[in-house]
N, C-alpha and C positions, 0 to 999 in steps of 0.2 A: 674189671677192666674189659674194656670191649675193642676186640681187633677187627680187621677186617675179614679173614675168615669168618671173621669180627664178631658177627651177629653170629658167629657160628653158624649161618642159618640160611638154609635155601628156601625160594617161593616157587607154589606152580598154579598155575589160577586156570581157573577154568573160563568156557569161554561165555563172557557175558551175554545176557537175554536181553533184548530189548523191551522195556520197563516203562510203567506210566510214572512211577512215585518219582519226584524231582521238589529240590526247593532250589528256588532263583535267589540266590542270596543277593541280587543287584536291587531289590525292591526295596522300597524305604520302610517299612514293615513289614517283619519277616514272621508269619506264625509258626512255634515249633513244630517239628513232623512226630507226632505221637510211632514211637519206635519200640518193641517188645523185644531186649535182651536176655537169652535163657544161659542159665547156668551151664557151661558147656563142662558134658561130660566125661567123667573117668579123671583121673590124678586129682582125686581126691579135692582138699581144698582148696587146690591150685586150680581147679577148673572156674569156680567161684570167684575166687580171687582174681582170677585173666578177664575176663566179662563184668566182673564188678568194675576195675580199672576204664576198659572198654565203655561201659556208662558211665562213669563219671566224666572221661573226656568228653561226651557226647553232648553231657548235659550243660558242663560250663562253656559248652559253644554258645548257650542261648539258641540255636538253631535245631535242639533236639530236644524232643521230651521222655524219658525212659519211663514206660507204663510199671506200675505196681504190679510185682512178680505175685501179687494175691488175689489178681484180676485175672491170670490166666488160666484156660480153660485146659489146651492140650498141655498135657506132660509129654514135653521131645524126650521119649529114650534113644534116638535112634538121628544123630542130626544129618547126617547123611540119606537119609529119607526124606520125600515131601512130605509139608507138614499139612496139617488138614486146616486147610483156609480162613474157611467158613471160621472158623473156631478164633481166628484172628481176627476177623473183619468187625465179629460181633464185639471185640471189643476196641476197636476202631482203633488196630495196631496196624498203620499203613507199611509200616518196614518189618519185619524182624529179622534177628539176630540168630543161629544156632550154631554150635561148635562144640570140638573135644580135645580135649590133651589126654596124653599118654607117655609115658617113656618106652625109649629105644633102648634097646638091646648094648647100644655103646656109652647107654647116660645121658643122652642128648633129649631134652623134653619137643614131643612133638606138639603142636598148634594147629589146627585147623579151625576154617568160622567158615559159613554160607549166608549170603543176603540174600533178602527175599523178598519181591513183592505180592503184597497179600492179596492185595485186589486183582493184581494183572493175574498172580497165580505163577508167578515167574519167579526162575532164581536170578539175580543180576550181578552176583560175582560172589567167588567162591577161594580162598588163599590155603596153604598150610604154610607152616616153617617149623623149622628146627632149632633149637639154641641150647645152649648150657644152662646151668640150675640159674648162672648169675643174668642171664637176661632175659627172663621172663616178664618181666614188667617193662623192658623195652615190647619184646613181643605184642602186649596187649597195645601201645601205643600205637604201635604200626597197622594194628588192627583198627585201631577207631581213626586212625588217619584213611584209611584204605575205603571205609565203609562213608566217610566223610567228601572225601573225593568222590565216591560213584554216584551220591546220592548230592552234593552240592557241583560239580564240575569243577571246584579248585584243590590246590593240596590243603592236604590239614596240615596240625603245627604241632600235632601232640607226641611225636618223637622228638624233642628237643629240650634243651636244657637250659638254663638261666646262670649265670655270676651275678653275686651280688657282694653286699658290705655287710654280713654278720654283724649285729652290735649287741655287745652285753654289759650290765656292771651300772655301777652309778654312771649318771648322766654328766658329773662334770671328769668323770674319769671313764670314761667308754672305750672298751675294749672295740677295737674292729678285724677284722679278720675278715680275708679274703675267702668267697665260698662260692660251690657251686652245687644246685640240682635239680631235677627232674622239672620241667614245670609247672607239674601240681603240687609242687613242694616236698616234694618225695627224695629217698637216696640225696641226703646235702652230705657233701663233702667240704673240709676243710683245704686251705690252699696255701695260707698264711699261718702265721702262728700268733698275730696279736700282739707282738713285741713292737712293732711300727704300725703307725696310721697307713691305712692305703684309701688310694679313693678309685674314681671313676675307671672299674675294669670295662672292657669292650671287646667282642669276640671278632677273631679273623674269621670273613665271610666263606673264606673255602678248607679252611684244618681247622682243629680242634687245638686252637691258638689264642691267644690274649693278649691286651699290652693295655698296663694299668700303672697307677701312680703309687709310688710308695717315699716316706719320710724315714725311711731308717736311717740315712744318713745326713738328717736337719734338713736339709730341703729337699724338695719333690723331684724325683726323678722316675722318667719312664720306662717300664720295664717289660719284657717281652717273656712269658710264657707258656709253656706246652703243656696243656692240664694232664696229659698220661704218665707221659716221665716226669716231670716237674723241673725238667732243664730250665733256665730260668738266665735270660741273657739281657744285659743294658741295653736300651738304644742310643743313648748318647747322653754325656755328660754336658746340660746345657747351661749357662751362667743366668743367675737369675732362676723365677721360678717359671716350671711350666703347668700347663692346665689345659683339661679335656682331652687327651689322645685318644684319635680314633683311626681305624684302617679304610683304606683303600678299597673299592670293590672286588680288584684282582689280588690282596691280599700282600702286594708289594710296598706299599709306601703306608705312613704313618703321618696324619696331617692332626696339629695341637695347635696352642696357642703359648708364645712365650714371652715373658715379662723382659726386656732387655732394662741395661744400665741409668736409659733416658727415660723412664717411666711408663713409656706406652708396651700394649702388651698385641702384638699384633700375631698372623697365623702362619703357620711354615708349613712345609709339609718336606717328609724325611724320606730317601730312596732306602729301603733298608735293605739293597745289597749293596749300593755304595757307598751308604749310611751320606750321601749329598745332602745337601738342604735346601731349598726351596723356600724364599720369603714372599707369601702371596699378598700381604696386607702392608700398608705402609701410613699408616693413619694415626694420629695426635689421640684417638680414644682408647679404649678399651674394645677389642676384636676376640672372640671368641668363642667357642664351645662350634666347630666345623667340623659338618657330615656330607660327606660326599652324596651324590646322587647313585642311583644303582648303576648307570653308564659312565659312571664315573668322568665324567665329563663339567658338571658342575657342583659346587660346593654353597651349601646355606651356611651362617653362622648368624652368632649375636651382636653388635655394636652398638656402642651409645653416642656416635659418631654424629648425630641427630640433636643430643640433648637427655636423651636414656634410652634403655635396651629397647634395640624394635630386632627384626629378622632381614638380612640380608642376603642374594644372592648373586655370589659370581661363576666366571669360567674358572675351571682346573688352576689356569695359570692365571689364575687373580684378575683377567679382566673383567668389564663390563661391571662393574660393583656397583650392585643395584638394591634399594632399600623394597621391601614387599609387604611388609607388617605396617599398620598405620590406627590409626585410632586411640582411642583411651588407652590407658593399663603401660604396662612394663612385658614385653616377649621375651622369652630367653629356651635356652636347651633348645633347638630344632632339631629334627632328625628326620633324613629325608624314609617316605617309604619304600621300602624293598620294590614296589609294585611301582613306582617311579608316579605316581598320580597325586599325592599328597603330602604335604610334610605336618609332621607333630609337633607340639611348644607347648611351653611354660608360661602362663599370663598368670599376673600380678596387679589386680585391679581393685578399687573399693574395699580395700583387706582381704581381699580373697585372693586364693589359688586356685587356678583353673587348669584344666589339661584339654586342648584342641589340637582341631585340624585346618588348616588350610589347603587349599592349590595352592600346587608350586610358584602361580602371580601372586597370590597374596589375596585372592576372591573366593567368595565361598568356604568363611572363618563359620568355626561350629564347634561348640563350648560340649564335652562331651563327659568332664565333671568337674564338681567344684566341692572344696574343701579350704578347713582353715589353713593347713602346710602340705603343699602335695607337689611333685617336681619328676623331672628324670623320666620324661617316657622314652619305652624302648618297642619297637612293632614284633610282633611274632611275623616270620618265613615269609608267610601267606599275605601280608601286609592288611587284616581283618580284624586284627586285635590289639591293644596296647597294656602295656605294662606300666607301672610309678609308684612311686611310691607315696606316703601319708604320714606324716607325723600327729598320730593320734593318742591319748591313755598314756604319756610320758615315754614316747618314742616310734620312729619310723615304723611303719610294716606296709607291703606288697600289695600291690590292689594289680587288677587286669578289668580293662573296659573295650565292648567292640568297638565298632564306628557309629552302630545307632546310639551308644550313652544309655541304650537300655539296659545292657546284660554286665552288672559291675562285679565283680565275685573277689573276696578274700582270697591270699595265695599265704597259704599257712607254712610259720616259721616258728621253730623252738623261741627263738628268739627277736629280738630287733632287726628288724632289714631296712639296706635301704639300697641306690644307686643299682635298678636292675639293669641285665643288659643280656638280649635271647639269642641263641645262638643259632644259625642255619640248622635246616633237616640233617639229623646226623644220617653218618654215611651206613 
């Protein structure tokens, strides 16, 4: 469990050099930056292990390449020393990596890492921290986030965590369970116990909160979550079913979609301290699956208000209901990006599933992958990356794709997953 003394862990950086190495991740192809990560030494094979982590976040950016540690020429005994350049350049390591762990005297494992440009000859930032045995592998995350930021100019996402839908067991009998971990699929934790269906969990954008759907009691109701204690609280007992709850920017309100008695299933959105209700849709179709924008100010969803699902977007309070999707296919799932410049969706065209992007008008659509069943994206922090999921080999599992549709990478589960949903930079 992680507190806020949390990380147990303090930082002290040194002060950064000014650096030629940079990648502009704004270009429409990005070549990776050939990076040389050394085993950082001392604490044995926790040193290995902090820096293997560190490369592997690096590398499913697609924006880094980790050179073969049997191409390097210097042995760092000593990473607090400059390293000898030349010995880098020759094998065209434009960045490197060096570091050590150690333990303290109170138990607490220390961390340090030094970046370096090879060419300029420069160091361009240099961190330690402190943490308990159990956050260690946070540790390296905040490390490849830290070195990702200096050398691209945005945050990275690799301190963060995912919820998803566990699924096990035969197919007409599918166990689900609520779960959550690491986003390279690392540390999954159970949430649920598999006794009831849950579906579409969604993180609050500012604590380590949830509010997901669960059938233990016949019909769907939405539930509110605290993944550390596991306090576990209703949001309102609604007639009829509901569908898609998702939170607010500022973490107050909870805006779904709910079936009333007359058949239409239109969007509401809930005050959950005065647990009020908010009807923002008032439409004869089906309204559905609503993501706020990061300003929280306007809301995408789905309707087939048209004649089938396209993408919609209004104000907060439901005005100005405006259609944005148009063309062939079936739109559905939008999710606006964190970075407020794009929203993500589900198309259903030609037999295929596709995962894109649009503008927020509805211009500049970009098909970024296609599959026989594939749905549910969710943006990592940095709004660079997407998550969804695949029904491939007799059941769902986890795919991530950036914006160019070039870098698609498996996100490995013991078992079937599906409905991801990434959570803010932890604190």
């Amino acid at each position: 469990m992680i507190v806020a003394m949390a990380l147990g862990m303090t930082a002290a950086a040194t002060l950064p050099a000014r650096a030629l190495v940079e990648l502009n991740v704004n270009k429409g192809n990005v070549e990776p930056l050939p990076i040389a990560i050394t085993d950082f030494q001392g604490g044995d094979a926790l040193g290995a292990e902090i820096s293997g982590i560190v490369s592997a976040d690096l590398k499913r950016s697609g924006l880094f390449a980790p050179i073969d540690k049997s191409a390097f020429i210097e042995n760092i005994s000593n990473p607090d020393a400059t390293p000898r350049f030349e010995d880098w350049k020759v094998i065209n390591a434009q960045a490197l990596v060096t570091g050590s762990v150690s333990k303290e005297a109170d138990g607490r494992v220390r961390a340090q890492y030094r970046l370096w440009d090879t060419f300029a000859g420069q160091q361009m930032s240099g961190e330690q921290f402190f943490a308990n045995d159990a956050n260690t592998r946070r540790v390296a995350h905040i490390i490849a986030d830290a070195i990702y930021e200096r050398l691209t100019g945005e945050k990275g996402y690799f301190d963060t965590r995912v919820v998803f839908i566990d699924e096990s067991g035969a197919k007409n009998a599918r166990k689900k369970r609520l779960a959550i971990m690491d986003q390279d699929g690392a540390n999954v934790r159970y949430l649920s116990d598999g006794k009831s269906i849950v579906l579409t969990p969604r993180f609050s954008p500012n604590r380590q909160e949830i509010t997901y759907m669960s059938y233990e009691s016949g019909q769907p109701k939405v539930y509110l979550l605290q993944i550390e204690t596991g306090q576990r609280e209703l949001v309102g007992d609604f007639p009829g079913m509901t569908f898609a709850p998702r939170f607010s920017p500022d973490g107050q309100k909870v805006i779904m979609s709910l079936l009333r008695d007359d058949g239409n299933s239109n969007i509401f959105a809930m005050d959950l301290r005065s647990r009020s209700t908010t009807r923002l849709t008032n439409s004869t179709a089906i309204d559905t699956s609503p993501s706020y924008s990061p300003d929280g100010s306007k809301v995408v969803f789905t309707s087939d208000r048209g004649g089938r699902a396209q993408i919609y977007v209004m104000g907060a309070d439901g005005s100005g209901q405006t259609r944005i999707s148009f063309g062939d296919g079936v739109n559905s799932t939008p999710v606006w990006s964190p970075r407020g410049d794009l929203i993500a969706f589900t198309k259903q065209t030609a037999g295929e599933f596709q995962i894109g992007v649009m503008r927020i008008d509805g211009s500049g659509e970009r098909i970024l992958s296609t599959g026989f069943q594939q749905e549910g994206p969710t943006w990592a922090p940095n709004g660079r990356v997407l998550m969804f999921f695949r029904d491939s080999a007799g059941g769902p599992k986890l795919v991530s794709v950036d914006l160019t549709g070039r870098n698609e990478q498996s996100i490995p589960t013991a078992n079937f997953a599906s409905d991801p949903a990434w959570s803010p930079l932890l604190e």
